[in-house]
matplotlib code that plots the C-alpha trace (Angstrom):
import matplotlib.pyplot as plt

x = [104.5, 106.0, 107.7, 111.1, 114.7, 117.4, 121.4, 122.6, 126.5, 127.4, 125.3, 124.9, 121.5, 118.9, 115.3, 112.2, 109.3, 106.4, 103.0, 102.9, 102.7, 101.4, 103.7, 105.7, 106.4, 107.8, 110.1, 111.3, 112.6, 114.2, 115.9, 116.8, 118.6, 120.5, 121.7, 122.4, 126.2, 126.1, 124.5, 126.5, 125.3, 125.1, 123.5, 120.4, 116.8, 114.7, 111.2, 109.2, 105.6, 104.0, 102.2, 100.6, 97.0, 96.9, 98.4, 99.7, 97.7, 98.8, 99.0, 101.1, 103.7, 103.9, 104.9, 107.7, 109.1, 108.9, 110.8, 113.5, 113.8, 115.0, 117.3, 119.3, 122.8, 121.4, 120.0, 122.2, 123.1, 121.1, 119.0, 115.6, 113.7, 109.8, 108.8, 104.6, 101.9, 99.1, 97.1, 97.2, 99.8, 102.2, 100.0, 101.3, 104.9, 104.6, 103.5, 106.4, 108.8, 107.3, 107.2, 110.3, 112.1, 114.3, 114.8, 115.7, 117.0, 116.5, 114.0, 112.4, 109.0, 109.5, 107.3, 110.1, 112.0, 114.7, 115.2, 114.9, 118.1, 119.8, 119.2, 120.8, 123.3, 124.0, 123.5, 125.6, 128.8, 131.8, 132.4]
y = [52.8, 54.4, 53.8, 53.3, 52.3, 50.4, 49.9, 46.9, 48.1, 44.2, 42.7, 45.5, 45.2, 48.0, 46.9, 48.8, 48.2, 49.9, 50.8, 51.9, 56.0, 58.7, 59.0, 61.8, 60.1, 57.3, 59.7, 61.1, 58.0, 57.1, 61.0, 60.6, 57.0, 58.3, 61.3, 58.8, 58.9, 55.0, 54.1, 53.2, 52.6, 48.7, 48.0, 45.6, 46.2, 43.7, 45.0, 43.4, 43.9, 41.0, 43.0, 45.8, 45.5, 48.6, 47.9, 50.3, 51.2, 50.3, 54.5, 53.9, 51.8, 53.4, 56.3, 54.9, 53.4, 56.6, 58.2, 55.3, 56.3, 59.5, 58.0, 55.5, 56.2, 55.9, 51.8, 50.6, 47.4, 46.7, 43.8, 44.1, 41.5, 41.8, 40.1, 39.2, 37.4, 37.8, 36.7, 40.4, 41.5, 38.8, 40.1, 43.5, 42.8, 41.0, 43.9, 45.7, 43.7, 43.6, 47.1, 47.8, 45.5, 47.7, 50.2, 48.2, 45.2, 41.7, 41.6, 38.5, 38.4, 36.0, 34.3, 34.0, 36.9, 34.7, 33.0, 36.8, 37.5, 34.4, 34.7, 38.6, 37.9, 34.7, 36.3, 39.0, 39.7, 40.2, 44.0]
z = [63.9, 61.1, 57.4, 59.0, 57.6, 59.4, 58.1, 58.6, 57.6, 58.2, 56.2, 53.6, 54.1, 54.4, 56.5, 55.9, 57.8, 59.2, 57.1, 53.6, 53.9, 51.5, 48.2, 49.9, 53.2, 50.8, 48.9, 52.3, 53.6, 50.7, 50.5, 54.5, 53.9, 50.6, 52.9, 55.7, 56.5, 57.4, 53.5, 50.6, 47.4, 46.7, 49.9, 49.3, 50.3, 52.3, 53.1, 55.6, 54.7, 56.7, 59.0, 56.5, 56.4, 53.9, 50.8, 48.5, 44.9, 41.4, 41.5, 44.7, 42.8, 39.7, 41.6, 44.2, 40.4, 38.8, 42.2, 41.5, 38.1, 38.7, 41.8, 39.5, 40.8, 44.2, 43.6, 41.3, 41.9, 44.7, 45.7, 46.6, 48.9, 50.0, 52.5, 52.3, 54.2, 52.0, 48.6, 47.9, 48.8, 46.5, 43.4, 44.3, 45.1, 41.3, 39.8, 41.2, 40.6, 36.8, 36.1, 37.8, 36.3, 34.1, 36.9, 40.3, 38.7, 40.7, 42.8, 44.8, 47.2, 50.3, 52.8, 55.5, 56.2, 56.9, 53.4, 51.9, 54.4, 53.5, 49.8, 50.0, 51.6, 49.3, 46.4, 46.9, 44.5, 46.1, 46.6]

ax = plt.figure().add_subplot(projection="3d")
ax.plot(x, y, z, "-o")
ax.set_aspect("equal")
plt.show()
């Protein structure tokens, strides 16, 4: 299986799933789904990293931040939702959301994939 993206145009919602790649497989989904016809920017995020085994690095993270950075106009104003199963895996996802702060703006880590769905779509401004 591989790092994938799917649009939900409904719900303004983007779903990423699939194992953590290398830094440029990262970048290249995110350059694909910016270039996607069906994207828009203000859609939110909801990653669903319950089945990774891998984890990313500290390296890893600083990195996919740094690749924001430079992608602003693309994210702003998007939600971001991660969706965890481990120990681990919630320390990283806090680190993200830590570092990133000034960069993707709110960001929340989930258990459930369905209360990170129901808390996008709730907290969404009207567009």
């Amino acid at each position: 299986m591989d790092f994938t993206y799917r649009i939900d145009k409904a719900t303004r919602i983007v779903y990423l799933q699939g194992p953590t790649p290398d830094i440029e497989g990262w970048k290249q989904t995110f350059l694909n789904l910016f270039a996607d016809l069906d994207y828009e920017k203000g859609f939110d995020f909801l990653f669903d990293r319950r089945s990774i085994e891998v984890l990313g690095s500290t390296q890893f993270i600083k990195a996919t931040i740094s690749f924001f950075s430079s992608h602003k106009e693309q994210i702003e104003g998007c939600k971001w939702a991660i969706v965890i199963s481990s120990t681990a895996a919630f320390g990283l996802g806090r680190m993200a959301q830590i570092l990133s702060e000034d960069i993707l703006g709110e960001m929340q880590i989930f258990t459930d994939i369905d209360k990170a769905r129901q808390w996008l779509i709730e907290s969404r401004k009207p567009v």
